[in-house]
C-alpha positions in Angstrom: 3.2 17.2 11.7 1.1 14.0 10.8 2.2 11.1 9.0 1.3 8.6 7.2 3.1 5.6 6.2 2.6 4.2 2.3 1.5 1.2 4.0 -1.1 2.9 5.9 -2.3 4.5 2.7 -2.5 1.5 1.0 -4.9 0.2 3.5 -7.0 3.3 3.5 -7.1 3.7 -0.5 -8.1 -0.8 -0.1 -10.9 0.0 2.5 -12.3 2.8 0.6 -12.1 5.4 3.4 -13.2 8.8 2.5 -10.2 10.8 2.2 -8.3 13.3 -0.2 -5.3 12.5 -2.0 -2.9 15.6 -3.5 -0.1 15.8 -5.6 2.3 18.4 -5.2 4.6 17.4 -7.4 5.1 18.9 -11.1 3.1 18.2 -14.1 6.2 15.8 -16.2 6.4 14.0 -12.3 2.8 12.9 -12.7 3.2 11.8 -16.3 6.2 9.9 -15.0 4.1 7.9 -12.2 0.8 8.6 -10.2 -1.2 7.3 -6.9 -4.5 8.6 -8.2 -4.0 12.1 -6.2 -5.1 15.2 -7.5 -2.6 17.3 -8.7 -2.2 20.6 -7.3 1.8 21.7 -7.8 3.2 23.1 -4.9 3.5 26.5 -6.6 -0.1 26.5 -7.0 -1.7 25.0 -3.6 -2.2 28.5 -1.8 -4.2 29.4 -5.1 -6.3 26.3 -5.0 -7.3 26.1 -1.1 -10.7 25.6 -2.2 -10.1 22.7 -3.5 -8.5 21.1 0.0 -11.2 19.7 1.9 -11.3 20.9 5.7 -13.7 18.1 6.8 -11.9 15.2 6.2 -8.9 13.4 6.6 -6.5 15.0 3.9 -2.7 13.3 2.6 -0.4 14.9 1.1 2.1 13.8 -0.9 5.2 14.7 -3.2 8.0 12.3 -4.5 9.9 12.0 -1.3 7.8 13.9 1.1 10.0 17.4 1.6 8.0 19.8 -0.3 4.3 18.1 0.8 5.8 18.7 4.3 6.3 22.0 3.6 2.9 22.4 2.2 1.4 20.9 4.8 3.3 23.4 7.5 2.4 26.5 5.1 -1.6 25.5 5.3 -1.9 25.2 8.9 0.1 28.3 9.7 -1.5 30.2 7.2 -5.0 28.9 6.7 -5.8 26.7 10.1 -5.7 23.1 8.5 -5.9 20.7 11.0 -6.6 17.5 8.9 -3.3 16.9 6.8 -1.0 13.8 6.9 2.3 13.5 5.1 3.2 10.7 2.8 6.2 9.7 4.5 9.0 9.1 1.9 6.4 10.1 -0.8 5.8 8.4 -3.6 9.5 6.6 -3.5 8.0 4.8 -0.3 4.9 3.6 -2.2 7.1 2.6 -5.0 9.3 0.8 -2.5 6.7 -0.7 -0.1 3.7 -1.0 -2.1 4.4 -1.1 -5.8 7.4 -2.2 -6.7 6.6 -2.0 -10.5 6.3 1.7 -10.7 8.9 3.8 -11.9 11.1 5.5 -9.9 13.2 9.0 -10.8 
């Protein structure tokens, strides 16, 4: 599986590379903190695979990256993605690495 550090993220979201950012996590996660993904809830991705772009670079992330890496497997096997990257650590790495203001649960 790919991955992708928060680092590495940070520098894509800074140079304004075309890319698309989902949340997996649960609605009250998202209220709690946010990266500016879209949220799609893991129990809702394989109803929403319309909205997961096949033609460019696609990162996936959750709040420690488990259930995005389970995401991520269940889209290629199932519906041929090829373009996914895991948030390694999720959004506890970004908090740690990147913004060390946001909260953390």
């Amino acid at each position: 599986m790919q991955e992708i550090t928060a680092i590495e993220l940070k520098r894509m979201k800074d140079a304004g590379e075309n890319f698309q950012l989902i949340d997996v996590r649960e609605e009250h996660e998202f209220e709690i903190c946010q990266i500016g993904g879209e949220l799609i809830p893991m129990a809702e991705v394989m109803n929403n695979i319309e909205k997961i772009s096949k033609d460019k670079k696609v990162v996936v992330h959750c709040r420690s990256g488990k259930r995005s890496a389970a995401v991520i497997q269940a889209l290629q096997s199932q519906h041929g993605f090829n373009n996914l990257y895991n948030l390694k650590g999720g959004i506890l790495a970004w908090a740690d690495e990147v913004d060390t203001t946001m909260p953390k649960y």
